[in-house]
N, C-alpha and C positions, 0 to 999 in steps of 0.2 A: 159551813161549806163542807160538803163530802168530799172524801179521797178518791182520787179516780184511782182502779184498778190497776197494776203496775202492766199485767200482759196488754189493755188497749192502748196505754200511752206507749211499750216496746211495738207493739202493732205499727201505731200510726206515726210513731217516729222512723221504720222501718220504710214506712210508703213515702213518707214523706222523704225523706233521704235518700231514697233510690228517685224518687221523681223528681227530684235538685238536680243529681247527676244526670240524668239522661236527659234533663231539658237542656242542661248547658250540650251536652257530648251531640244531641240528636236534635233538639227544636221542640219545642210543644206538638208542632202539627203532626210527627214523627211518631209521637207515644201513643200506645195502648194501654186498655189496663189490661190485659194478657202478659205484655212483657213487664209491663210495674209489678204484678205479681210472682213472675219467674224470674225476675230478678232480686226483689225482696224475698223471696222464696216461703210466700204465703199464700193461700187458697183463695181465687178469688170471690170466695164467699165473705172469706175475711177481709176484703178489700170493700167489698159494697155493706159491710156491716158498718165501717165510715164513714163513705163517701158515696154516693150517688154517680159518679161518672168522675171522670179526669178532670171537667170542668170545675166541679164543686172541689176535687183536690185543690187545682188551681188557685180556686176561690177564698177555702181555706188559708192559704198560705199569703196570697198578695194579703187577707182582711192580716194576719198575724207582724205579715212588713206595715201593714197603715198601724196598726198600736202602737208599734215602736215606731215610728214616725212621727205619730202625736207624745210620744215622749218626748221626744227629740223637740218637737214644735213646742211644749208645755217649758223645757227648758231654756230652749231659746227667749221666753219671759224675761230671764235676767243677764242677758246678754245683747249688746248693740244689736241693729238687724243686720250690717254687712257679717259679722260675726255667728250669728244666729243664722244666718244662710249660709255659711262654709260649713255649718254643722250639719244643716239639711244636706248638702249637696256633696257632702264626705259622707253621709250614709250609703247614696245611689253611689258613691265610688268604689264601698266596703262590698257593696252586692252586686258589682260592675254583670256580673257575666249572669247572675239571672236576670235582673232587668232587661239587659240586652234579648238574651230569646223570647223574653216577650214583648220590646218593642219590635222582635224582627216579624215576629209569630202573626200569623191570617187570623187563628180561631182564639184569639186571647183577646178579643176586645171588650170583654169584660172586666180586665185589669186596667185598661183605658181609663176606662169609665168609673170604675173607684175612684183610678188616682186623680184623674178632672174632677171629679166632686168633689174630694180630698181635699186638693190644691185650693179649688173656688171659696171652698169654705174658710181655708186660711187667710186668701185676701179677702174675703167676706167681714173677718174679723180686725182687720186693718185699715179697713175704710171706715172716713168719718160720714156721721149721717150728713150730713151737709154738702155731702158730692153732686157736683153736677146736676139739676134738676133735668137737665137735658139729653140727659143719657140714661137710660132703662138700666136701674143695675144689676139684672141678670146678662145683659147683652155683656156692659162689662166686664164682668166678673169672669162671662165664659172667654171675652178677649185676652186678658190677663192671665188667665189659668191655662189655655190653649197653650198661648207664647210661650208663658214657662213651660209644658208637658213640653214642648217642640225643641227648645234650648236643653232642656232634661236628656232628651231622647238623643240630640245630638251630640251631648256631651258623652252620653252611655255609649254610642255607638261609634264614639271616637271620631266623629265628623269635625268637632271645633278641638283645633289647637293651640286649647290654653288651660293652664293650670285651673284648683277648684278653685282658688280665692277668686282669682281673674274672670271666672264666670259667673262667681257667687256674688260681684261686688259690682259687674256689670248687669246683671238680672236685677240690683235693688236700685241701681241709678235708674234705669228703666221704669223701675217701678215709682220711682221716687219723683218722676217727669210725669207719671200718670193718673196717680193718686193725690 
């Protein structure tokens, strides 16, 4: 494995850190890369030597939250699933406030869409082959995955008022009636 360069990783930690703050402060829909680059106070030649557009920052960084996610999910292995879902669901609470500007965000439906395949994939992994012959299990997996992104998004957005466990233990009774 090569060493990466210490100037493109102070680079791109640079962009990447001013575009945390100003999604939260401003919105995704809000940023430029003109001002990601005036305010990392780097050229934006040095910005598209990265990244491709805001998108592909974006894109970068939600795939870098799903790694640690699937650690989190790999770990959850040895732990109960109410338990193992307080751990999911204390991550989106540790990242409360960039989740939020992307569930609030128009042009972020690409992180959508990660985290639905994401999600699908994990109850993908949960089901027995033996489910239901009578149910397409892509239909429900996107039913299942859906729900949750939606309980997710409400709990990010501070629409449900109840603690994590309290959502994390009624998201698996749910699950536990469904599967």
């Amino acid at each position: 494995m090569h060493k990466i360069d210490r100037r493109i990783l102070k680079s791109r930690q640079a962009i990447q850190s001013t575009f945390l703050q100003m999604l939260v402060k401003e919105g995704f829909d809000k940023i430029t890369v003109k001002n990601i680059t005036e305010k990392a106070n780097i050229s934006r030649k040095t910005f598209y030597l990265h990244y491709i557009d805001k998108y592909d920052l974006l894109g970068k960084v939600v795939d870098d939250h799903l790694v640690k996610l699937r650690e989190i999910c790999d770990q959850k292995q040895d732990k109960g699933i109410i338990e193992g879902s307080i751990l999911w669901f204390s991550y989106f609470e540790q990242h409360k406030s960039f989740f939020a500007e992307l569930f609030k965000s128009k042009g972020a439906s690409s992180f959508r869409k990660k985290l639905l395949a994401f999600t699908m994939g994990e109850i993908n992994k949960k089901l027995n082959e033996e489910s239901n012959p009578l149910i397409d299990r892509h239909i429900f997996l996107k039913f299942l995955g859906t729900a949750t992104m939606g309980v997710l998004e409400s709990y990010v957005l501070e629409e449900v008022d109840s603690d994590i466990e309290a959502v994390a233990t009624q998201v698996v009774q749910l699950y536990k009636k469904h599967i």
